[in-house]
Each structure stands twice: as structure tokens, then as C-alpha cells.
Backbone bond lengths (Angstrom), bond angles and torsions (degrees), N, CA, C in turn:
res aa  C-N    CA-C-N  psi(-1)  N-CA   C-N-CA  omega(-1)  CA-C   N-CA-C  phi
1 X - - - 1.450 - - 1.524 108.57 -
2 X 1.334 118.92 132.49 1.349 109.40 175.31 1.634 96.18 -98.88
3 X 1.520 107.57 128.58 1.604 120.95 -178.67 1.555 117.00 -100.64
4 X 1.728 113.67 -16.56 1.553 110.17 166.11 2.204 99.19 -148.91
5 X 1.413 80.13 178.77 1.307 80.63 -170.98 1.903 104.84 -146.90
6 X 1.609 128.69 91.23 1.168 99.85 -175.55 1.712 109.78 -124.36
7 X 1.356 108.25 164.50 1.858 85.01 -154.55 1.909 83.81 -173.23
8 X 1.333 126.95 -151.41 1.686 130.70 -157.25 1.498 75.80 -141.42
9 X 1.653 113.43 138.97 1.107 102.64 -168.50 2.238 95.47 -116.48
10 X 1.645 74.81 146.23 1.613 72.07 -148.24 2.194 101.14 -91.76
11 X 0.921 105.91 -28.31 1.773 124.24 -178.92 1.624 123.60 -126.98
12 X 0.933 136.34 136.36 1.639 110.53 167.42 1.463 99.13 -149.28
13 X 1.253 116.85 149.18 1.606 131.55 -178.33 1.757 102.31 -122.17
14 X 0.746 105.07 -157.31 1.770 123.76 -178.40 1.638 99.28 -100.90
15 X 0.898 127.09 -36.04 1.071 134.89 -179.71 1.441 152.75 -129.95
16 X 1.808 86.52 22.46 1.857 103.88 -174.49 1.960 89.18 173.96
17 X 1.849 89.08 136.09 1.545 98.42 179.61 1.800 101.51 -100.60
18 X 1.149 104.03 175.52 1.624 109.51 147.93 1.524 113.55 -141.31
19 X 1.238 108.99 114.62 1.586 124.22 -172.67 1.682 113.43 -101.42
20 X 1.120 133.60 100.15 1.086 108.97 130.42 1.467 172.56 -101.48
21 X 0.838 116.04 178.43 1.835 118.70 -148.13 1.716 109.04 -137.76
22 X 1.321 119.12 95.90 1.625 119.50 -177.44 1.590 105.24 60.45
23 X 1.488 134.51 40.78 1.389 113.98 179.46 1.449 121.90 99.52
24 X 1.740 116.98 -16.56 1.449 119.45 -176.77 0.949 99.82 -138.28
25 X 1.397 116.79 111.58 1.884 154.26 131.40 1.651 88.00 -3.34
26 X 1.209 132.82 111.20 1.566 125.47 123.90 1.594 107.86 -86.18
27 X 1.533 84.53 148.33 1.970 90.56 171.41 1.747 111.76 -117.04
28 X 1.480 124.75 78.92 1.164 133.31 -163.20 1.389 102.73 -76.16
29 X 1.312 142.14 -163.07 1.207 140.90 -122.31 1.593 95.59 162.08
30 X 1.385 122.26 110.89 1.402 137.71 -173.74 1.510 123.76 -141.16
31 X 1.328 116.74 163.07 1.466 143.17 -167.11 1.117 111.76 -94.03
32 X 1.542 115.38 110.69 1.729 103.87 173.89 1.287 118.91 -13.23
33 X 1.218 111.29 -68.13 1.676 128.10 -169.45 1.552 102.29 -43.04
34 X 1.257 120.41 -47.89 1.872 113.29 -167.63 1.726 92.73 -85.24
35 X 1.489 114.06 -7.66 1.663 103.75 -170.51 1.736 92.80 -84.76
36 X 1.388 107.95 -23.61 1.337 80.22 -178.24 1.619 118.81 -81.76
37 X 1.300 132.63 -14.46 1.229 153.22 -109.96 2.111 82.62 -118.61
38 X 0.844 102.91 -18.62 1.786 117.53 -143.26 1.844 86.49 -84.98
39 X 0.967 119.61 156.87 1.522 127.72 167.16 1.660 107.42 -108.62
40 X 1.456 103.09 -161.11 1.547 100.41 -166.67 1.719 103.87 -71.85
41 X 1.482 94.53 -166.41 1.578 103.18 177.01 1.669 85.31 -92.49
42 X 1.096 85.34 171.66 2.147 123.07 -168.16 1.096 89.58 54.10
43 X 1.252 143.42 55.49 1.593 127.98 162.54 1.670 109.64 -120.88
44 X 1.436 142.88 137.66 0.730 112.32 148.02 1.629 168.15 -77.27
45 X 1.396 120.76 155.19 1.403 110.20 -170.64 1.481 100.59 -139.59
46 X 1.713 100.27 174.44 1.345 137.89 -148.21 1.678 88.69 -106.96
47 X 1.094 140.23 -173.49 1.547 149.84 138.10 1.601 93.80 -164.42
48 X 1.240 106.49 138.43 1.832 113.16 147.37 1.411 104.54 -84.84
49 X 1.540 124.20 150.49 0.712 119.99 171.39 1.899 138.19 -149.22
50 X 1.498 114.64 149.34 1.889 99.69 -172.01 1.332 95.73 -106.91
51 X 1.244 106.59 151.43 1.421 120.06 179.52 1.748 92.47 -132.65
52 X 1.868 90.84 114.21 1.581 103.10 -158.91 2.036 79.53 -103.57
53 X 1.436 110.40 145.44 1.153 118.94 -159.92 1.641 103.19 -120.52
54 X 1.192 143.67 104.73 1.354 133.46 -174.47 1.915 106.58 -131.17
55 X 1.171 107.45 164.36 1.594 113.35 -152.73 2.297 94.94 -73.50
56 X 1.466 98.12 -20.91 1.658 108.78 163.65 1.364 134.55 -114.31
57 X 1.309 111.56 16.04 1.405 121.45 166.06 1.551 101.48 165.71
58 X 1.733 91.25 157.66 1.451 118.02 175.17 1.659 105.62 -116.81
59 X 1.829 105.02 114.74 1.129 89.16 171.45 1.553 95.04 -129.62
60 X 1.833 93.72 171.90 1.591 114.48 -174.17 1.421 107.23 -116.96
61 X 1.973 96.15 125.25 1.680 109.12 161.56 1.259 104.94 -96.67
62 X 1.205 113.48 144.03 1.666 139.86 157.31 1.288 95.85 -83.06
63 X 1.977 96.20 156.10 1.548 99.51 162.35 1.506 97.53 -178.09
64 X 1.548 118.30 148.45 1.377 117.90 -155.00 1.299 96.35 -99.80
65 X 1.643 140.49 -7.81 1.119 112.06 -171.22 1.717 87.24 -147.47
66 X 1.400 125.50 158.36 1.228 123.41 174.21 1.402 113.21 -73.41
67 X 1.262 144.27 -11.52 0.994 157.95 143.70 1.651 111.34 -16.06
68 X 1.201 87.02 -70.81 1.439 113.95 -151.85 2.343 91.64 -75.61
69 X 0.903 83.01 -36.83 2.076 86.93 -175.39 1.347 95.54 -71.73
């Protein structure tokens, strides 16, 4: 399970980041609430994170506070 995720954040939308971390782009998937929470791009950040597991894809939520995951 990946449980956090912290890295220079390279894109961000309302509704999906792109982080990277040593050389590899994750494309996480976020909550208004942590989109607002987020600072600029090239900055770094923190995410908690779920890694939702299905028999056709694995995808990743971000989230700025454990609260909120």
C-alpha cells in the first residue's frame, strides 16, 4: 500500500496532481479541499495517500490531511 506520497509538484488541476518523486511522474487524483490546500507548482509537497485497487486499474488519491482520506 502506498500510505504517503512526497515529491516537487509538477501540474495541478482541481481535480488531479502530477508529482514527481526520484524521476517518476505520479498522476494522483484529489479533493477540492486538498486542491486548495496545495501551493504553487515546483514546490514541494506532502499527500496522504489510498491506493484504490480494482481487477482494471489501480488508481491514486492524494489528500492533505488524514482527516480528509
Amino acid at each position: 500500500m502506498i500510505a504517503l506520497l512526497r515529491g516537487q509538484l509538477v501540474d495541478k488541476s482541481p481535480t488531479h496532481v502530477l508529482i514527481e518523486n526520484s524521476g517518476i511522474g505520479l498522476d494522483v487524483f484529489i479533493p477540492l479541499s486538498t486542491f486548495e490546500k496545495l501551493g504553487e507548482c515546483n514546490e514541494k509537497v506532502t499527500l496522504l495517500t489510498y491506493l484504490h485497487v480494482r481487477e482494471d486499474a489501480l488508481t491514486l488519491y492524494g489528500f492533505a490531511t488524514a482527516e480528509e482520506r
